[in-house]
N, C-alpha and C positions, 0 to 999 in steps of 0.2 A: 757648088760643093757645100755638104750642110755642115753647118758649125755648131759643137755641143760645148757649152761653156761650164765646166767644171769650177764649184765654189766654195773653196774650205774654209771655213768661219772661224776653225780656230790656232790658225798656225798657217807663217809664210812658208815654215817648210816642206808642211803639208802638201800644200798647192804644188811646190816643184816638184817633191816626190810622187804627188800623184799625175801627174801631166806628164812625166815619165814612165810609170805603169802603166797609165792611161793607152799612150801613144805605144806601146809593145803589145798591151790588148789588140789597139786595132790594127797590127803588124799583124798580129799572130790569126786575131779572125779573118784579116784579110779585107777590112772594110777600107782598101785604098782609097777610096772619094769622100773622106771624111774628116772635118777639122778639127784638133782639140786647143780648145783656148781653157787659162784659167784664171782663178783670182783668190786673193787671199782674205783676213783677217781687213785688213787698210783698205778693200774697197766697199765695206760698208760705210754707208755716209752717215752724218752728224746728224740727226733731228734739226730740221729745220723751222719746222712747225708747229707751233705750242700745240699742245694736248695729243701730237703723233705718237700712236704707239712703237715698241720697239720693231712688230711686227709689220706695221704701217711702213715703216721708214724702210725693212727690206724686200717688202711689198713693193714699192715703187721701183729701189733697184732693181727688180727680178723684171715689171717690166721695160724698164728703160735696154736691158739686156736682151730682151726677148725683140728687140728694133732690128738688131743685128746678128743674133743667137737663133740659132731654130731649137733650141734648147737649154737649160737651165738645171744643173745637177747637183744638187747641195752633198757633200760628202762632209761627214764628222765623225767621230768616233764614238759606239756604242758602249764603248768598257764594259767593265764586269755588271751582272743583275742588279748588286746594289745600288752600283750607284748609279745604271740607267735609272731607279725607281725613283733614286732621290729626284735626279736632274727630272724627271716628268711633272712631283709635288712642288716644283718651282716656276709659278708661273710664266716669269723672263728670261727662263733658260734657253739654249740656242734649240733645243731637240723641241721643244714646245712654240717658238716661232717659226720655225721651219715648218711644221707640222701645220701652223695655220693658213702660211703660205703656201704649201704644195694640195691642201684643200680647199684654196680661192677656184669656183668654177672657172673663173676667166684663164685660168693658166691650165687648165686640164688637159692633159696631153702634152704639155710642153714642160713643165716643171715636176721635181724628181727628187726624193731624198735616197741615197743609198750611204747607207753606216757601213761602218770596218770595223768587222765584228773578228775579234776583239783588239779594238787602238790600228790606226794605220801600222803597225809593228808586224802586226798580223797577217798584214796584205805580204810585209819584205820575208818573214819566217816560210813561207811557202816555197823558198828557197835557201835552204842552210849552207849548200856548195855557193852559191853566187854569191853571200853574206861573209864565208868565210876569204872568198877571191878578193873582196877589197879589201881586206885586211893584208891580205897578201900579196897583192899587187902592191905596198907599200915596199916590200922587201924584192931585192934586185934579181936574187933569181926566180921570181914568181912573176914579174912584169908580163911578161911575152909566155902566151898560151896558157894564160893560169891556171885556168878550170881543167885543162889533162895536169897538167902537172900536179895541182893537189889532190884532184882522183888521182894518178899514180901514187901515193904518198900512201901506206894503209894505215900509219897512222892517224894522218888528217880524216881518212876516209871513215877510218870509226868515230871521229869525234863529232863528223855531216850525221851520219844515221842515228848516233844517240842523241842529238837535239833534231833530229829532222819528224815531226807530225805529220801522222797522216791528214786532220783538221787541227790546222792553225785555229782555227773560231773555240775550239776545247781548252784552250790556253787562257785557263779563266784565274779572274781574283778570287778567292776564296770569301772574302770578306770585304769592306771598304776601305781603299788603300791596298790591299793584299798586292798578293806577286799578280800580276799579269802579262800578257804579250810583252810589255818593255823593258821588264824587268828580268824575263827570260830571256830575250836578247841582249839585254845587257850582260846577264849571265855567259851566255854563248861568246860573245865577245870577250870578255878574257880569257877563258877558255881554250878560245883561235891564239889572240896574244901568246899565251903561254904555250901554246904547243909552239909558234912559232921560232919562239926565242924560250927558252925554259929557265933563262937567268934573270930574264927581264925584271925589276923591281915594281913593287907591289906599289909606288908611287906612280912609276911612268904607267903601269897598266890601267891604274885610276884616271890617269891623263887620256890616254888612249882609250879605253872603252865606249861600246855605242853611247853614244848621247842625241839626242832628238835632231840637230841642227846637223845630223851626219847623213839625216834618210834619203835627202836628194843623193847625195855621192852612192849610198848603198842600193837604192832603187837601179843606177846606169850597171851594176852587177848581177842584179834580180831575174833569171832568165823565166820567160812566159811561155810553156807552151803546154800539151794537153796534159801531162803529168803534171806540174806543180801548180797546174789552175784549179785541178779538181781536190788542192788541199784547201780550199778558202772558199765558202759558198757566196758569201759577200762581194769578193773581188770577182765574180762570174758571174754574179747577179749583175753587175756593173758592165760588163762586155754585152751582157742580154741587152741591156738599155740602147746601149749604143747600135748593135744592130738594127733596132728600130727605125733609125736614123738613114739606114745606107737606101 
């Protein structure tokens, strides 16, 4: 069975939330004979080597991975133009070792950058009903069958189609720092709150609203299938890889 090893450089939660989407891609393409393993921020190693570059040192891990990996997929987030421009003008940034690493001949054909254009947030907005379901799976009558139940609701129902994109990847910063992908779902995220509860205090919703460390839980809500994968060119591009593989 081949096994593609997915590597998010900068976030543990990345990696669960992507090995989650991951593994519903290859539900949904139907690639049954295939393995997804992943790994975070902690399994890059320490320079062990005097004068090893940053790139050297994930050079090694990529093939020490490829022993057991018939593949190697670096996934990070591309953010808005700006500040992909800046992250490029720096030489030690993750998007410029990656870049050196996935153009080592020796890995050609087996190593693989694929960004989440715009922010992993971006990959979960391709679904605003499954985004609003965990929210609402919190509340007792939304547990059991959520997603008809708040399509039943037309309230809930207008609140999915006014934040629902046709390309999540257009959900850009304006500027550097600006709103982008996380910020519009953080946006959305109280939003749901308050429709759900409309007394609820503008404290607990502060407590409550998306926060990064929630995306593994919001990904197991995220439904994949031919409609909400053609919001995201990114996350599709990422299923093309993987077919490769079958």
């Amino acid at each position: 069975m081949p096994t593609i090893r997915i590597w998010t450089l900068e976030s543990e939660n990345d990696a669960k939330a992507v090995k989650c989407l991951a593994n519903k891609l290859v539900t949904h393409l139907q690639l049954a004979n295939l393995s997804i393993q992943t790994a975070g921020p902690k399994a890059v190693p320490k320079r062990n080597q005097r004068g090893a570059s940053s790139s050297d040192t994930l050079r090694m891990a990529v093939h020490n991975y490829l022993r057991q990996d018939d593949c190697v997929i670096f996934v990070i987030d591309s953010d808005g133009p700006m500040s992909s421009h800046q992250r490029r003008q720096e030489p030690n940034s993750l998007i410029n070792q990656i870049t050196q690493v996935v153009r080592d001949r020796r890995f050609t054909g087996k190593v693989f950058l694929a960004q989440a254009v715009q922010e992993l947030e971006a990959w979960l907005l391709i679904d605003c009903l499954g985004i609003f379901c965990y929210f609402a799976s919190k509340v007792a009558q939304y547990r059991e069958n959520c997603r008809d139940r708040v399509s039943a609701n037309q309230s809930f129902r207008r609140l999915v189609r006014s934040y629902q994109k046709g390309d999540t990847e257009k959900i850009v910063e304006a500027e550097t720092g600006g709103r982008g992908a996380k910020e519009y779902l953080i946006e959305l995220s109280e939003k749901i709150l308050l429709a759900l509860n409309p007394n609820k205090t503008h404290r607990n919703i502060t407590r409550e609203q998306y926060r990064e460390n929630l995306s593994p839980e919001i990904a197991e809500h995220v439904l994949i299938d031919q409609q909400t994968l053609r919001r995201n060119n990114s996350l599709r591009k990422l299923g093309i890889a993987f077919s490769k593989f079958q």
